[in-house]
N, C-alpha and C positions, 0 to 999 in steps of 0.2 A: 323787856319784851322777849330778850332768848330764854332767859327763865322760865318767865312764861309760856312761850310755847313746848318749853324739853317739859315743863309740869303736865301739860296738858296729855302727854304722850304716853301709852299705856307702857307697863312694863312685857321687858319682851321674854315671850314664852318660850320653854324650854324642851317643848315637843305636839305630840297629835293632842286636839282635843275637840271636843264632840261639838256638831253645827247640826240646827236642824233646816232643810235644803228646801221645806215644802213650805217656806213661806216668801215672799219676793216674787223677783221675775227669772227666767231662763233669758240668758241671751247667750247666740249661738256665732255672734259674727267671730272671736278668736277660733273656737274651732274651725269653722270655715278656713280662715285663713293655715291654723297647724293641719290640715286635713290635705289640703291645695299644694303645699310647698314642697319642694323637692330639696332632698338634702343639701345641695348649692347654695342654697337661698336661706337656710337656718343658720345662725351663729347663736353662739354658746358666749360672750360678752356683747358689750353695748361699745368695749375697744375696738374689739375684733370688727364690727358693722359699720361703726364710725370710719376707721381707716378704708374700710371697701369703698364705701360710699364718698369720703372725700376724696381720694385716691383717682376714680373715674369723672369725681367734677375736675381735678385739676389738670386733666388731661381736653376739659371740654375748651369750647369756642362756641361764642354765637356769632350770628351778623343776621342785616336785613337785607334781602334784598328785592329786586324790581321778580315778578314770579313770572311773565314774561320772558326774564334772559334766565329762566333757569332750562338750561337741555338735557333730555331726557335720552341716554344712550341706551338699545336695548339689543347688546350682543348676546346674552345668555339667553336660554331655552325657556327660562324660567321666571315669571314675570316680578317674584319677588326677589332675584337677583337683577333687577336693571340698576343701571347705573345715572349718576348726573351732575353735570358741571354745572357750574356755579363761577360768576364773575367773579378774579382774582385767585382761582383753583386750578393748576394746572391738571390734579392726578383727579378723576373717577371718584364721588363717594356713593358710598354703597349705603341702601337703605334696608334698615333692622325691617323684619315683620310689624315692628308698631308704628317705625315713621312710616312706613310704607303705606298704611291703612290710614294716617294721617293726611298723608300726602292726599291721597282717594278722597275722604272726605271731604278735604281743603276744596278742590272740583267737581264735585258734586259727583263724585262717580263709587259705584260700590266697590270695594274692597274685592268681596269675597269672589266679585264677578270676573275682578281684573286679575287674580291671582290663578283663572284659569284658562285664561286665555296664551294663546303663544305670544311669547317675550315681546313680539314687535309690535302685533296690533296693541298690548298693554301700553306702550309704550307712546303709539300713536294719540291714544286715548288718551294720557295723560298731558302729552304736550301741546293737546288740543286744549286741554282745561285749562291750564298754565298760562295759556295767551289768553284766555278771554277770560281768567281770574278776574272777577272785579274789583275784590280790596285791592289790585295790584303788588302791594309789596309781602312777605312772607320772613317770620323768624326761624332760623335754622340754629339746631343743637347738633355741632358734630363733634366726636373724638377720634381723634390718632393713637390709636393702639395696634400698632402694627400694619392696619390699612385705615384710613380714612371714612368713618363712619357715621352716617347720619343718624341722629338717637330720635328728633322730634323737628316736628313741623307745625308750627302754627301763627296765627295773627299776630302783626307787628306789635299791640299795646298787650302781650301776655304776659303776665307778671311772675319770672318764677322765682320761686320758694326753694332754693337746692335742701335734696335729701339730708344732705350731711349737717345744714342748719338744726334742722329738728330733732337730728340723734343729738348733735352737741346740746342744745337748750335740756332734751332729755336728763343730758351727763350731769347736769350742773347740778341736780338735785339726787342723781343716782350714780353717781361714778360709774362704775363698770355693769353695774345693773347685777351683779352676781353678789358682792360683799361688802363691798365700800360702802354703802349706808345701808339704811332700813329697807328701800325700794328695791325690788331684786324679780326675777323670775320667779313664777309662782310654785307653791307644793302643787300635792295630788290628794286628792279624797278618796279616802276609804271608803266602797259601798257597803262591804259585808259590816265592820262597825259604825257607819256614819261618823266616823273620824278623820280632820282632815289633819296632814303632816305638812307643814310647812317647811321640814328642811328634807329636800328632797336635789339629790345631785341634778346639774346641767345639762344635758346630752341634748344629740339631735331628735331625741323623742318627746324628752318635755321641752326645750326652749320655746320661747315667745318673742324671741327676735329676728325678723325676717327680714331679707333686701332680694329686689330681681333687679333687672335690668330695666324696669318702669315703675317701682315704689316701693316702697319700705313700711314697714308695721311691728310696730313694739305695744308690748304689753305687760305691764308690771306692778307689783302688788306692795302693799304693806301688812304680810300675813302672819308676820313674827309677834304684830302688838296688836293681837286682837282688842276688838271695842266689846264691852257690854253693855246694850242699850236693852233691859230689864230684864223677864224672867220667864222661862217657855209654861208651857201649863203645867206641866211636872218637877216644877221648880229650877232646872239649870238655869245656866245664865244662856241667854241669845245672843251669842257672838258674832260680830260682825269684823272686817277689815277693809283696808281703804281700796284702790286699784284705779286704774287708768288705762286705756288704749291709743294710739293715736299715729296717725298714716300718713304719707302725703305721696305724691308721686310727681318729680320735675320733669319729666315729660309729658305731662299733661293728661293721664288716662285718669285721674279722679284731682280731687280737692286737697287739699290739708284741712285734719278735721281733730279733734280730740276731745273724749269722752272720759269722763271723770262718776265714779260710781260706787258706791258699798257694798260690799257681797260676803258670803258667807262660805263660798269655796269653791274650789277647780277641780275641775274630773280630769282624770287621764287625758279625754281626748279634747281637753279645755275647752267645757263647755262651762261658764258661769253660770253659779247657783245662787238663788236666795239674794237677787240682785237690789237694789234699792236707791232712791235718791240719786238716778240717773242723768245727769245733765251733758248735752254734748253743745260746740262749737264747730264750724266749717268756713275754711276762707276759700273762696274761689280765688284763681290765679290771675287777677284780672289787674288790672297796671300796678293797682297802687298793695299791692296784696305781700311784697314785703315787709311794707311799710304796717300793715295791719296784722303781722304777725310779730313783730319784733314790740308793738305796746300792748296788744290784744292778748293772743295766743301763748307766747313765753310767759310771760305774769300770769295767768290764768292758772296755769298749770304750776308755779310757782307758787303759788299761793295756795292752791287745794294741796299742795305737799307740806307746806309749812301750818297750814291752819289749825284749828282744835276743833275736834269733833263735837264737842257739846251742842252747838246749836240742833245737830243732826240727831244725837242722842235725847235732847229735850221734847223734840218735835215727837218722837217716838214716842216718848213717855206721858207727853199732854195728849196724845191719839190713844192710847190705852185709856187714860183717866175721862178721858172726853166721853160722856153716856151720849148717845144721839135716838135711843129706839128702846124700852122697857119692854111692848107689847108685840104681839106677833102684827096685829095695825101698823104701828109706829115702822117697825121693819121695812114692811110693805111701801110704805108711805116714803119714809128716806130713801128706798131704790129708785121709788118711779117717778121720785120728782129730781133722783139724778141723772136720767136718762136710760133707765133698761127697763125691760121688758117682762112681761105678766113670769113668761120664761125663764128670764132670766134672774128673776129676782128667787126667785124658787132654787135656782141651781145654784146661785151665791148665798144663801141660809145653807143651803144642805151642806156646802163646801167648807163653809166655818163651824155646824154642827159634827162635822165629818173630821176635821184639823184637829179644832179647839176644845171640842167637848162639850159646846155649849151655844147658845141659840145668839147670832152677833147683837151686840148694846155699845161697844164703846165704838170711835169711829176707826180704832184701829184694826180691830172686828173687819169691819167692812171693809178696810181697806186691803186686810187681809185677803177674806172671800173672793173680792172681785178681781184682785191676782192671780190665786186658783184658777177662779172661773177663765180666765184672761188663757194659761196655759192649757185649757185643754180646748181652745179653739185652735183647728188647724192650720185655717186661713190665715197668715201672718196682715195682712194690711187688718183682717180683724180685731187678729190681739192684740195689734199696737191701739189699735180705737179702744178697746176697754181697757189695757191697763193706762192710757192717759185720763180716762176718768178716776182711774187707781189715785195717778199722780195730783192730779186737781182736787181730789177729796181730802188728800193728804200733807196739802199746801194748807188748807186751812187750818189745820193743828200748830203752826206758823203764827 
């Protein structure tokens, strides 16, 4: 079997080579995320992220306790500096900006109202919620680094997923994320040659590995062994490479989730191009949600690292070969009985007459088109509705 999968694996290239970007999808959630990040929060290995991130769990604690005996001291000016004991605590812990907003939610009180108010009415307000809490009891994340610090507040059956779990499961298939295996931080594409360079040094400008003080986000590629799955109209080959993103956050501001995808290349400000065969996963953090990350999640991602791309390159090649529409009828006919419109079926022809050079027949034609068509809607809850008809059209080449 290791044979066979080191066969399956293309050989790895030895500099820039050409991708064409205008077919696939755009997804823009890593930029988002390198756009967002402040240099504190970018590391240059998957070591360096791992030790931050375990580092602050092994300094944490939780406990449950009755949210009734929790007291709400409010000597500062400032409502996001109030302070509160807790049974079994002698010293004051102090609550971050997120548990704080936590905390507010937990009693139904807004955040953003109580953060303006003077320290004691916030304070009032809280200790009021806190006794008429009806789940009664409440889970506490605190760390002792220096002072005693509340990181998260939430329901006694929450299930958490620590940060540094998921960089290590990451590890396991990419060592340090820089050189130890094939998986690494991504190049950069060339706009002026549409050439992307895969060996492109680490800095705080390109990395794609992030931690704050409420989640972590890594993102990494296998750009060194590009795929070829056929042949663009002009003869090159259409190169593709593997890639993966994936987050979680243990104090509870989102899920652990991880998206697994083929793309064709990274812009300076990592945006993914020419994306394809997108499949994502999310575990909520709910009791049993370790236990569903440790069979579910780690295997998952485990296995789209080790697997062989042929199934994916097959699929390609039978949606090329697949004719589905001969006449300018036929065309018509296969948009609107897959759901688009007089409109839009007009604008997905001209988009593959526009691309390809030639009027769509096979269904990979189509599938093409309607990703086009798909990026130049602005409305995102739209484009995700037309490029999943993308993806549905393209299951059946499957």
């Amino acid at each position: 079997m290791a044979t066979l999968l080191q066969s399956s694996i293309p050989s790895r290239i030895s500099g820039a080579y050409g991708v064409d970007i205008s077919r696939g999808r755009n997804v823009g959630r890593v930029s988002s995320e390198w756009f967002s990040r402040p240099d504190d929060e970018k590391f240059l290995s998957l070591d360096a992220l791992y030790n931050s991130v375990r580092h602050r769990a092994a300094q944490a604690q939780t406990c449950i306790v009755e949210s009734r005996a929790v007291r709400v001291d409010a000597r500062a000016d400032n409502a996001e500096r109030l302070s509160l004991f807790i049974p079994g605590e002698e010293e004051p812990i102090a609550p971050t900006n997120w548990s704080f907003g936590q905390l507010a939610s937990l009693v139904g009180a807004p955040a953003s109202y109580l953060r303006n108010l003077p320290a004691a009415l916030a304070g009032i307000n809280l200790q009021h919620g806190l006794l008429r809490h009806r789940a009664e009891q409440v889970k506490l994340l605190k760390t002792n680094e220096g002072r005693t610090e509340l990181r998260a507040v939430t329901g006694p059956d929450y299930g958490r997923i620590w940060d540094h779990e998921l960089v290590a499961a990451v590890m396991k298939i990419a060592g340090n994320g820089v050189s130890d295996t094939r998986w690494k931080v991504p190049g950069v594409l060339d706009w002026g040659s549409m050439r992307y360079n895969p060996y492109v040094d680490v800095t705080r400008d390109t990395t794609t590995l992030y931690a704050s003080d409420r989640d972590v986000f890594l993102f990494l590629v296998d750009d060194t062994h590009p795929i070829e799955a056929g042949k663009l109209p002009n003869g090159d080959p259409d190169l593709f490479f593997r890639g993966f993103y994936c987050w979680n956050s243990e104090v509870g501001s989102k899920a652990l989730g991880i998206a697994t995808f083929y793309l064709r290349a990274v812009c300076m400000n990592r945006n993914l191009w020419g994306v394809e065969g997108f499949e994502e996963i999310s575990i909520r953090h709910s009791k049993f949600a370790a236990n569903r990350f440790a069979h579910e999640a780690a295997p998952a991602l485990e296995n789209f690292a080790d697997s062989s791309a042929m199934s994916f390159v097959e699929g390609i090649k039978t949606a090329r070969h697949r004719i589905v529409a001969r006449t300018d009828e036929d065309r018509d006919t296969f948009l609107r009985k897959n759901g688009f419109s007089k409109a839009d079926t007009a604008k997905i022809i001209q988009s593959v007459l526009a691309e390809e050079g030639h009027p769509p027949a096979s269904l990979f034609d189509f599938v093409q088109g309607i990703t086009a068509h798909a990026r130049a809607r602005s409305n995102q809850d739209a484009r995700l509705e037309v490029e999943g008809k993308a993806r549905k059209l393209f299951a059946k080449a499957h």
